[in-house]
Each structure stands twice: as C-alpha cells, then as structure tokens.
N, C-alpha and C positions, 0 to 999 in steps of 0.2 A: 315373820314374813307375811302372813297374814293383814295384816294391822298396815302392812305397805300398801297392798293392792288395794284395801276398802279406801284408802288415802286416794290412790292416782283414778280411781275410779268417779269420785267424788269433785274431780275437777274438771272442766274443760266438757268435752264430747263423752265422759265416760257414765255422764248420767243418761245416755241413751240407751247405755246395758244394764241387765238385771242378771243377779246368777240365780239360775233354776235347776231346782232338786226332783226327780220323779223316781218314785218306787216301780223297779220293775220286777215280775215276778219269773222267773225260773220255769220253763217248760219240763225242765227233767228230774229237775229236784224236789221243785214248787218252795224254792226257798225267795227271800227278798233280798234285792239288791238294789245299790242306788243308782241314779246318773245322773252325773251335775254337770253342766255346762255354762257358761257368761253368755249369753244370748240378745241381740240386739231388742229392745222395745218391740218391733214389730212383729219379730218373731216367736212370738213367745208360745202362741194358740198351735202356731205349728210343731214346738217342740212337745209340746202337750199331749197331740192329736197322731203323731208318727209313733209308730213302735220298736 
C-alpha cells in the first residue's frame, strides 16, 4: 500500500507535498511519540513551529 502513494505522489501536483515526521514528547509521561502528516511545500516551517 505504501509503494502506491510514493507512486501517485511522484506524478502530476503531488511533488508539491512532502510527508513530515516530528517527535513529540509526552507532558505526563515524558515519553515520545510521533506525528506524521503529507503537508504541502509551503507549509512545512509551520508544521515544524506549531505544537
């Protein structure tokens, strides 16, 4: 399934998206956890920067 989306992504408007990964850490546990999203090119500083 995987191996489909890097496909349709790779064609057309979809090299405008990037998928981003950020570590986020746990207030109650203080454990880590991820969060990934497909995020447009221009958005990327702001997924970065938001919490």
């Amino acid at each position: 399934m995987a191996k489909k989306v890097v496909a349709t992504l790779k064609k057309g408007t979809g090299k405008n998206f990037t998928k981003v990964i950020k570590m986020v850490k746990s207030e109650k546990t203080g454990s880590y956890s991820f969060k990934s999203e497909i995020v447009h090119n221009d958005g990327i500083k702001d997924f970065f920067n938001n919490k």
